[in-house]
C-alpha positions as CSV (number, residue, x, y, z in Angstrom):
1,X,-19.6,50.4,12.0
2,X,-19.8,52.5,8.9
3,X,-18.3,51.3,5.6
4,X,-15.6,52.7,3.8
5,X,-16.0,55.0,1.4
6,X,-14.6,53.8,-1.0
7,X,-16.7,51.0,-1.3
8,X,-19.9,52.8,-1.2
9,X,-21.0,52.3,-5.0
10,X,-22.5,49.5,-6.6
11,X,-21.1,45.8,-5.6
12,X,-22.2,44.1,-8.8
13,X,-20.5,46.8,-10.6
14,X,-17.4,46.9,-9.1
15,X,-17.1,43.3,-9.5
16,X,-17.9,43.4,-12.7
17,X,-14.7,45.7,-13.4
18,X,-12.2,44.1,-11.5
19,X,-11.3,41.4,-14.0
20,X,-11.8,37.5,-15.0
21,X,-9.8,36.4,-11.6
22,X,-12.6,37.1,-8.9
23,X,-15.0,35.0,-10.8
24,X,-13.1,31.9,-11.2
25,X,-13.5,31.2,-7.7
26,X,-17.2,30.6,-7.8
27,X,-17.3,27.1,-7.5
28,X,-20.7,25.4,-9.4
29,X,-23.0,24.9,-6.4
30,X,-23.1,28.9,-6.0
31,X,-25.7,28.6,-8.4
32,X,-27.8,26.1,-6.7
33,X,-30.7,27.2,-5.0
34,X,-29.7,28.5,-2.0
35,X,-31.3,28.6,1.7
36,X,-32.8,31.2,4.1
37,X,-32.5,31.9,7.5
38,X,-28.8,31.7,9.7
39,X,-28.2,28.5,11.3
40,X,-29.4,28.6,14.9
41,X,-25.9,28.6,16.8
42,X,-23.7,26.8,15.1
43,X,-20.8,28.6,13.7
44,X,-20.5,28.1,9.3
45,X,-17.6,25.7,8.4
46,X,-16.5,24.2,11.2
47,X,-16.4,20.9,13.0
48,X,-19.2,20.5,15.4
49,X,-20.2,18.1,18.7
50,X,-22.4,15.1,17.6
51,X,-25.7,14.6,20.0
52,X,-24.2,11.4,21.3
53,X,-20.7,8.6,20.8
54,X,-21.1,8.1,16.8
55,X,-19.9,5.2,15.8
56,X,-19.3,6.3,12.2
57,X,-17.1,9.8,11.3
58,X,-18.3,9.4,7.6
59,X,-20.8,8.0,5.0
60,X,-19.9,7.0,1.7
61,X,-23.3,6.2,-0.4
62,X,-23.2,4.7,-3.8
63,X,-26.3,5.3,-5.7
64,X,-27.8,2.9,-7.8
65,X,-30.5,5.2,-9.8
66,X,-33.7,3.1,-11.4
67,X,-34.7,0.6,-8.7
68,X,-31.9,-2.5,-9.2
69,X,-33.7,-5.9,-9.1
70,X,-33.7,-7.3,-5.5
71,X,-34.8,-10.5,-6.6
72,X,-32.0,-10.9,-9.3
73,X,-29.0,-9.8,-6.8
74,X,-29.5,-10.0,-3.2
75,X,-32.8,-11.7,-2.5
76,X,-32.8,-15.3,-3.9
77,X,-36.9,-16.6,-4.4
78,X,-36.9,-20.4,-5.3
79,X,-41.1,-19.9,-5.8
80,X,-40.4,-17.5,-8.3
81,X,-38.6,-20.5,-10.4
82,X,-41.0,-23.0,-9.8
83,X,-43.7,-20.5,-11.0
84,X,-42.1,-19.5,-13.8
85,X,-44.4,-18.0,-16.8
86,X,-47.4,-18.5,-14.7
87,X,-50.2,-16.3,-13.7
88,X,-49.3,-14.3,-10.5
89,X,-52.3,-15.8,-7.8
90,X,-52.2,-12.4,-5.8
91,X,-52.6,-8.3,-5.8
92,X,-49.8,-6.2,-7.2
93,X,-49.8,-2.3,-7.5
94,X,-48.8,-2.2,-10.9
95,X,-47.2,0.8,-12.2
96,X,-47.7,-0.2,-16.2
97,X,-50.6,-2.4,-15.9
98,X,-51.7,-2.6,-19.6
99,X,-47.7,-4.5,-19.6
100,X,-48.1,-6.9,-17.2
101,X,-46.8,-10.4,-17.6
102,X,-46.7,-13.5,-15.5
103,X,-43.8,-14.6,-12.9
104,X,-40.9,-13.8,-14.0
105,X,-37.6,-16.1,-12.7
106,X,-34.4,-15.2,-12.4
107,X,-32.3,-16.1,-14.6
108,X,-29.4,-15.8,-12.2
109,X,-27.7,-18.4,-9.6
110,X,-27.8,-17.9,-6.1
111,X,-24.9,-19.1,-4.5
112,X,-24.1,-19.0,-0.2
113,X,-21.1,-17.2,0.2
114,X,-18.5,-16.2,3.4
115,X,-18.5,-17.4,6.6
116,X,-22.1,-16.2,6.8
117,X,-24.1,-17.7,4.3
118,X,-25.4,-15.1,2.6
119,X,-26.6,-15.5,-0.5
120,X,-26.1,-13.5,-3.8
121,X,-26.4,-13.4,-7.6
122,X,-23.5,-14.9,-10.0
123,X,-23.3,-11.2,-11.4
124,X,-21.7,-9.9,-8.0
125,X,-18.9,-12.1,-7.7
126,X,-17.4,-9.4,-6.2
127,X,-19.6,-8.9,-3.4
128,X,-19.9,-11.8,-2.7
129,X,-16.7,-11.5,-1.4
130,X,-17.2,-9.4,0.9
131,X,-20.5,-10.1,2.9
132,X,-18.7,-11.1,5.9
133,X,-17.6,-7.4,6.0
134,X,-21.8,-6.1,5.5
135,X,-25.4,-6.2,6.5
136,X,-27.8,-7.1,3.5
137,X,-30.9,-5.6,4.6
138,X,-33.4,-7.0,2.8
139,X,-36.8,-5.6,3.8
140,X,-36.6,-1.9,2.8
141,X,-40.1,-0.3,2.2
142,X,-40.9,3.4,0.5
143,X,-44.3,5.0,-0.2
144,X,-43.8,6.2,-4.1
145,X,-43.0,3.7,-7.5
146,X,-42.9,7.5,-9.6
147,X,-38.8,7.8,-9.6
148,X,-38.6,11.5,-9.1
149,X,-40.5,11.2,-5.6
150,X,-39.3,8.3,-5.0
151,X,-35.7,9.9,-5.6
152,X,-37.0,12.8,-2.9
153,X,-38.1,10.7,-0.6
154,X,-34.6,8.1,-0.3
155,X,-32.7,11.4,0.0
156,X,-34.9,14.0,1.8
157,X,-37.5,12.1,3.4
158,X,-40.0,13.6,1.7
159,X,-42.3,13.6,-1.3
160,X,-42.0,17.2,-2.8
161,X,-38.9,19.0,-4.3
162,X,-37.0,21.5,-2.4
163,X,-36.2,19.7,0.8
164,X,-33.1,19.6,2.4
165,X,-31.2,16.0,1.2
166,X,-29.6,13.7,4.3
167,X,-26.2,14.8,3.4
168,X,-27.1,18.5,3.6
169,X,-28.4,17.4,7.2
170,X,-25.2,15.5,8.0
171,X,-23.1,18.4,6.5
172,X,-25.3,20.9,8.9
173,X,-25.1,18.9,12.3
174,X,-21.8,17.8,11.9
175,X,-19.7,20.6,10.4
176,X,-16.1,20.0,8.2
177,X,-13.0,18.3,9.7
178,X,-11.0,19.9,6.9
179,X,-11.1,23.7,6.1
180,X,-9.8,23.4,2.7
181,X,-12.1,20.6,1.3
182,X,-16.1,20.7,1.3
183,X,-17.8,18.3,3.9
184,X,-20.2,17.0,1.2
185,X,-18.8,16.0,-2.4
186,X,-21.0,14.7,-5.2
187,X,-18.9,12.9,-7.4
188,X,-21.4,12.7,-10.9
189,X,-21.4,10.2,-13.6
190,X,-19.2,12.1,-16.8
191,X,-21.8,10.7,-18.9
192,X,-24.0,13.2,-17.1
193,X,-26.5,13.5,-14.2
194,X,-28.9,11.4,-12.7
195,X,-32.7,11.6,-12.9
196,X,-33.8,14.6,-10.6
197,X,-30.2,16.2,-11.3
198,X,-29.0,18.4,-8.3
199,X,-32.5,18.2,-6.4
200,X,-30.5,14.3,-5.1
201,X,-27.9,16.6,-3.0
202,X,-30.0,19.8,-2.4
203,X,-30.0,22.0,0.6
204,X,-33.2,22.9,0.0
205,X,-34.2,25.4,2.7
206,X,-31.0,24.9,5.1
207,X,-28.5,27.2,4.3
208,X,-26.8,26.7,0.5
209,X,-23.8,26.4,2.5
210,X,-24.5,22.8,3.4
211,X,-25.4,21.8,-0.3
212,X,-23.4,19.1,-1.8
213,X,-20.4,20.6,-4.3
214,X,-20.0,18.8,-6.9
215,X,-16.7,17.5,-8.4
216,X,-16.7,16.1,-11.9
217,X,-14.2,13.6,-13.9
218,X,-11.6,15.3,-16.1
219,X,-8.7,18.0,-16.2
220,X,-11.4,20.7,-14.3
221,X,-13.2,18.3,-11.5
222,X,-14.1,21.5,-9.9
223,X,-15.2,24.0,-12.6
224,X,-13.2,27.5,-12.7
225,X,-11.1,26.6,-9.5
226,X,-7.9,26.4,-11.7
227,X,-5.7,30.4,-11.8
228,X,-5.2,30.6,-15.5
229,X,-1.5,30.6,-16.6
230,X,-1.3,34.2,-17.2
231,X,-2.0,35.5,-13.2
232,X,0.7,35.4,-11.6
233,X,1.0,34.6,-7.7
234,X,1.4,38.4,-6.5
235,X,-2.0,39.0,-8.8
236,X,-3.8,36.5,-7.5
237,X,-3.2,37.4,-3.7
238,X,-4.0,41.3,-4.6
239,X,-7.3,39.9,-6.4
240,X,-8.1,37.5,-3.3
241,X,-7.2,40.3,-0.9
242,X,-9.7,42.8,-2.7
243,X,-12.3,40.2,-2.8
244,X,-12.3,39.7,1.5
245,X,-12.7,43.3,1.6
246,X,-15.6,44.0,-1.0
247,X,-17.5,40.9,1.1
248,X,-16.3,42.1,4.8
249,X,-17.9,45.9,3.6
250,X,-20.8,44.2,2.2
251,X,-21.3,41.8,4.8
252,X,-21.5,44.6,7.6
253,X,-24.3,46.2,5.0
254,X,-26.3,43.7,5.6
255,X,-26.0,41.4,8.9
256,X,-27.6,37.8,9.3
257,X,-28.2,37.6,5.2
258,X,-26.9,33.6,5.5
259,X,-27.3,34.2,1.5
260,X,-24.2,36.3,1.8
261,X,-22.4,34.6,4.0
262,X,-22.6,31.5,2.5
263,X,-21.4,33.1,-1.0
264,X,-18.7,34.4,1.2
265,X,-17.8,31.0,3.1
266,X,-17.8,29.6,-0.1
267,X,-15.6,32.3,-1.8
268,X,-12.8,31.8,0.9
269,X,-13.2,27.7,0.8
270,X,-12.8,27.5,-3.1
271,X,-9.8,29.5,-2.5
272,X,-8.2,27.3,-0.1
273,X,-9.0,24.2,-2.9
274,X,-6.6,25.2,-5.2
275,X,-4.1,23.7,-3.5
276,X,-6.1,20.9,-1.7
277,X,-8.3,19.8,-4.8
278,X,-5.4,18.4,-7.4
279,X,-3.8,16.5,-5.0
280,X,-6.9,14.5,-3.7
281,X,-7.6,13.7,-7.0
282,X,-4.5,12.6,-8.4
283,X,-4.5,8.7,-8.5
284,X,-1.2,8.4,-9.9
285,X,-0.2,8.7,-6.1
286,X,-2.0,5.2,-5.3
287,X,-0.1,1.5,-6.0
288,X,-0.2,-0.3,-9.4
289,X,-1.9,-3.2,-6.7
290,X,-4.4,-0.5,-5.6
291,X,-5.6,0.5,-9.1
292,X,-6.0,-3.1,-10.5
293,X,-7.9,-4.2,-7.1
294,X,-10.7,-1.1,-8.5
295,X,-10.8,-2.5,-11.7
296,X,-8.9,0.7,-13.2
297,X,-7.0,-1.4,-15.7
298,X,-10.1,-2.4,-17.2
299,X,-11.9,-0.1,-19.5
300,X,-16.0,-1.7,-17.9
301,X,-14.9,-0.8,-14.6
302,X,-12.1,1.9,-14.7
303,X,-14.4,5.3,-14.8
304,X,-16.7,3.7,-11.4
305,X,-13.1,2.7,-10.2
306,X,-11.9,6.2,-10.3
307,X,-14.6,7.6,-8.5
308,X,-14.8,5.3,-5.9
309,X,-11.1,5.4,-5.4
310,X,-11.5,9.4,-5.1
311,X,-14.3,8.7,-2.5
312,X,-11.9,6.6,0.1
313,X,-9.0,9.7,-0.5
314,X,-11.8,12.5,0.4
315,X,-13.0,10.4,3.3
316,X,-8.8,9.9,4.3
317,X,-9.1,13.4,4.2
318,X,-11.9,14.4,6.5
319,X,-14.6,14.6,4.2
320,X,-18.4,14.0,5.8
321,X,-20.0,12.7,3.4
322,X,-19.1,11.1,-0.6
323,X,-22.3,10.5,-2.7
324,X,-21.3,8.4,-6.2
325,X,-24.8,9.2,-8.7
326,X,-25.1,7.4,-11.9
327,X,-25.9,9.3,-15.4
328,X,-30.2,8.7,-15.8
329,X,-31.3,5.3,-14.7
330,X,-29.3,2.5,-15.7
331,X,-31.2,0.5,-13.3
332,X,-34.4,0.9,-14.5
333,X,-35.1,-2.3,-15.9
334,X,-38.9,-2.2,-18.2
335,X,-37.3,-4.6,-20.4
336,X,-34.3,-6.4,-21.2
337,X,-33.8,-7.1,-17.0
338,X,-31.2,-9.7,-17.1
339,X,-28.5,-8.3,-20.0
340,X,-29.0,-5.1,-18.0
341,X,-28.5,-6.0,-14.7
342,X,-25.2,-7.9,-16.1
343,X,-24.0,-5.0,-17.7
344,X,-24.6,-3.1,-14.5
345,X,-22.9,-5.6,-12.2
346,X,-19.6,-5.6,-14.6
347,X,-19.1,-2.3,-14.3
348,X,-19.9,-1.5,-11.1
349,X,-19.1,-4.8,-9.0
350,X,-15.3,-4.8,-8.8
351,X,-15.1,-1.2,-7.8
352,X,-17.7,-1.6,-4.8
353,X,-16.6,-3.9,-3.1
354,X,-13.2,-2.8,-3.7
355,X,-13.6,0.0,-1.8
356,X,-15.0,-1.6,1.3
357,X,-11.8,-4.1,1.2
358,X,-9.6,-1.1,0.9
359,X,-11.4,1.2,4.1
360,X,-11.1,-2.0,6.1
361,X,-7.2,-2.9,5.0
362,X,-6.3,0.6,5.6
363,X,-8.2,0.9,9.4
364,X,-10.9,3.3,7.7
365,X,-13.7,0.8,7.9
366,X,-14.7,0.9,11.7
367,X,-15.5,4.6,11.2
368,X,-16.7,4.7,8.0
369,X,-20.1,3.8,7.1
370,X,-20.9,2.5,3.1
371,X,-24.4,2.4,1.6
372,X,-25.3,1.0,-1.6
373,X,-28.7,1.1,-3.1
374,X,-31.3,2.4,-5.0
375,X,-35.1,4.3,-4.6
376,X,-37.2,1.3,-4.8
377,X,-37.4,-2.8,-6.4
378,X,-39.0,-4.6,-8.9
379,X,-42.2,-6.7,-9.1
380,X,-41.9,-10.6,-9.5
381,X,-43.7,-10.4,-12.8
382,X,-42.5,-9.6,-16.1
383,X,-43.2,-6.0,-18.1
384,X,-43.7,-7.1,-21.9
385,X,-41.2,-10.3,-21.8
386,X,-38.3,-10.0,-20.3
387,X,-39.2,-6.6,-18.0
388,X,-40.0,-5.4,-14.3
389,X,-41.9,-2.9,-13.2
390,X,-41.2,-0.4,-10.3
391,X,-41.7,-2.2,-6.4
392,X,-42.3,0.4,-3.5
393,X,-43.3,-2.5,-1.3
394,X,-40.0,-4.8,-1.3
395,X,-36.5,-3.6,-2.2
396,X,-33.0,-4.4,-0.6
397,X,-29.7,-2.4,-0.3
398,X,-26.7,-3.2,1.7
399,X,-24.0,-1.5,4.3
400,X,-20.8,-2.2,6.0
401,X,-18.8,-0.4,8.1
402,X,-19.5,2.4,10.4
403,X,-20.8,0.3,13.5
404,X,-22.8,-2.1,11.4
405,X,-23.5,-5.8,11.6
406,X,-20.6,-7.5,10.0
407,X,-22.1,-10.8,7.8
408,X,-25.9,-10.4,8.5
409,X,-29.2,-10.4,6.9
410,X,-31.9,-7.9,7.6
411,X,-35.3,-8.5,7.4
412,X,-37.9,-10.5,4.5
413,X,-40.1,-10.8,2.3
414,X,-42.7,-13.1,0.7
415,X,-42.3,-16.2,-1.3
416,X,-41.8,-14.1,-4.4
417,X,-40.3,-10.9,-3.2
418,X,-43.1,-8.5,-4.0
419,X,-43.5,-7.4,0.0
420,X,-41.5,-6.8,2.9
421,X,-42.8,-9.0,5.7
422,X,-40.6,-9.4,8.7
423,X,-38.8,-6.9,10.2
424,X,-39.8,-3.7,8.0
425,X,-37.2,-1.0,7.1
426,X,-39.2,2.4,6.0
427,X,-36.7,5.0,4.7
428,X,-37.6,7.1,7.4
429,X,-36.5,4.3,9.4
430,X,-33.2,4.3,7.4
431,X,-32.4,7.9,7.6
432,X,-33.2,7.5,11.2
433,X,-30.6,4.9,11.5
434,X,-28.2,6.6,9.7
435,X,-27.8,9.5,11.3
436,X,-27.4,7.6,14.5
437,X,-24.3,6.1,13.3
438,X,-22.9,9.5,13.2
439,X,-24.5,10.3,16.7
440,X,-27.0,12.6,15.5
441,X,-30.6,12.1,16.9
442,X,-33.3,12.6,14.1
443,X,-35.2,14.0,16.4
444,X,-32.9,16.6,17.7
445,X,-31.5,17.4,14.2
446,X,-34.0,20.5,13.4
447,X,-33.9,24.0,11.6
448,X,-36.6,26.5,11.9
449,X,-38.8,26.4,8.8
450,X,-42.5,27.7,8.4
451,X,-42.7,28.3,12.0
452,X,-42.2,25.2,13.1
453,X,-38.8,22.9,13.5
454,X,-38.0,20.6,10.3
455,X,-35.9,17.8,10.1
456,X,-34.9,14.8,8.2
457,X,-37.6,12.6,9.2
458,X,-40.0,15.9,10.0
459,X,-43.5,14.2,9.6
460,X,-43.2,11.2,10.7
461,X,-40.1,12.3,13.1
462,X,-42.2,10.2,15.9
463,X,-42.7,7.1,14.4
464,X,-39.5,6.7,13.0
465,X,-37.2,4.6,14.9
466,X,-33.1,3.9,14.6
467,X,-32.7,0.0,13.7
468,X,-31.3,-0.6,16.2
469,X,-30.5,-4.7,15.2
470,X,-28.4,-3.6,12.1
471,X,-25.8,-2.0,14.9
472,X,-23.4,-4.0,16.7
473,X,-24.0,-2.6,19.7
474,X,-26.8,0.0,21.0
475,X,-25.2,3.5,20.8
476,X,-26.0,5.9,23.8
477,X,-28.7,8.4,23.4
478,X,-31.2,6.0,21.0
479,X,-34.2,7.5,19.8
């Protein structure tokens, strides 16, 4: 078909004449890096058929950047208390050797709690309530204590930067349930991004459609979505309408750019958030009973409270997938470990388990899956003298909902927590598993790339392995 004339010139030039309007649609993440290469037959922005009966619809994932202190929370070691200021007898990889110290305690209770047994720290009073409601898997393993790969590799599988993340993947097999809000929403920390910044929710070489957009706290969560006072309605549907036609021409210009057309898909979907965006956001809608049971009435917990509160009404919505990030690495614990980990626990405690109490009062639960967790653990030894150093061997994170064991424990490790020794958890393992909540097989989950089909898993696609004892029953179609 041959364009109309009176688009022939320049693009860029045109839209750089046709006023402020057109550019407050771009929404942040069309500035990301963006992908190559049309998605082998599956249609952009729409819902699409899972490999096999998920058991999940949706993952919320509530990451804990810096490596929290399995030892200190959820994985209770009486030897390191008996042992306590002695020399370590044993190996460690030591990632600040000339720091090292002798076994370090912890200097929090462990306490059984539920119906189950499960023990946890005094600072998660909270979750402690609901471990009945989770699997504690206690026997995760990753091959990096460096936080930037280690941050690649718990959200790409992979060592190097530039891979696509696991909720770009669930974003690409799976498709949107609601036109008018993005499938994958990174809510960020206001006091601003996490280690690695946007490389955590990167589309690497899949299409920058599937990238995670990226709403923030405040008046503007979604930057230059708002119509400025001064366009009117009729203005705003002639600039709209002139926009769909400078893309259509341009599009037909040049077919199978997925560059293009995921500008374009994104063009049309931050249009359709004008309307959708304000009300998902606006908490004032939710009970007095709801807000306190977050912890919004309290100034430690209210701005975690908030965003996990946002998370259950995008998920309400038909939202895929709602990653929570942390500003830095408030986990990172080199020194002062146990005033840390309490300030961490106060302020995000309440809301966390909040949210799983609210998905399961409200019927959401089932078919919802929650992860919370970090890249890696600590050692049992103290860094300077009251420290812990990084832990690729050993670490422990926990989930509930979504077809998971309800009120069971996952895995161990030795005497002092250094190593994972029974029933090992690799996070290809873990990406494995998750994606087979949501009925996708990590193995059929590919995109051309290099010549050759890349997945989540990719390299070690054939030994990883859905855990299948975490699920309450064995899906159909197990890898």
């Amino acid at each position: 078909m041959t364009p109309d004339p009176q688009f022939s010139c320049n693009r860029r030039a045109i839209l750089g004449r046709t006023g402020t309007g057109i550019g407050l649609l771009a929404l942040t993440h069309l500035l990301h890096q963006e992908g190559i290469g049309a998605a082998p037959n599956l249609p952009s922005g729409r819902r699409r058929v899972p490999h096999f009966a998920p058991t999940a619809d949706a993952i919320i994932c509530l990451f804990q950047h810096g490596g929290p202190s399995q030892m200190d929370l959820f994985d209770p070691k009486p030897e390191l208390t008996r042992y306590h200021g002695q020399k370590y007898q044993g190996n460690l990889e030591i990632h600040f050797p000339n720091q090292a110290g002798n076994v370090l305690g912890s200097p929090f209770r462990f306490t059984p709690h539920g119906q189950s047994g499960i023990e946890l720290s005094e600072v998660l009073p909270h979750t402690a309530g609901i471990v009945d409601d989770m699997t504690l898997v206690r026997s995760v393993t990753t091959d990096s204590v460096d936080h930037e790969s280690a941050l690649r590799l718990i959200h790409s599988g992979k060592f190097q930067a530039g891979y696509p993340t696991w909720g770009a993947w669930v974003n690409y097999g799976l498709g949107t349930v609601n036109q008018n809000l993005p499938a994958y929403v990174v809510l960020t920390d206001p006091a601003g991004m996490p280690v690695d910044n946007v490389r955590n929710w990167t589309s690497g070489w899949l299409p920058a459609e599937y990238q995670g957009t990226t709403f923030r706290s405040g008046d503007s969560p979604v930057p230059n979505l708002r119509t400025p006072a001064e366009v009117t309605p009729a203005a705003r549907s002639e600039q709209l309408n002139l926009l769909n036609r400078l893309n259509t021409s341009h599009a037909q210009r040049y077919p199978g750019n997925a560059e293009l057309q995921a500008r374009i898909t994104d063009f049309e979907l931050a249009a359709r958030m004008q309307t959708t965006v304000p009300d998902v956001l606006d908490l004032s809608q939710e009970t007095r009973s709801t807000q306190t049971m977050y912890g919004m009435d309290n100034p430690v917990t209210a701005e975690y409270a908030a965003r996990c509160l946002i998370a259950r009404r995008l998920i309400e919505r038909g939202v895929r997938f709602v990653q929570l990030f942390l500003a830095g690495q408030p986990w990172d614990t080199h020194s002062r470990n146990a005033a840390t980990l309490r300030t961490n626990c106060e302020r995000i405690d309440q809301p966390s388990a909040a949210l799983v109490r609210d998905l399961k009062q409200r019927g959401l639960l089932d078919r919802t899956l929650v992860m919370w967790g970090g890249e890696f653990g600590r050692l049992p030894i103290s860094q300077g003298t009251d420290g812990r150093d990084h832990n690729r061997h050993a670490n422990s994170l926990w989930l509930a909902g979504g077809g998971m064991k309800s009120g069971y424990v996952h895995g161990r490790t030795d005497d002092f927590g250094y190593a994972a020794v029974d029933d090992v958890v690799t996070v290809n393992d873990l990406h494995a598993t998750l994606l087979h909540t949501l009925g996708l097989d990590h193995q059929r989950l590919t995109y051309p790339h290099e010549g050759r089909s890349g997945s989540l898993t990719d390299v070690a696609i054939t030994r990883a392995r859905s855990i299948t004892q975490l699920l309450k029953s064995t899906l159909a179609g197990t890898a």
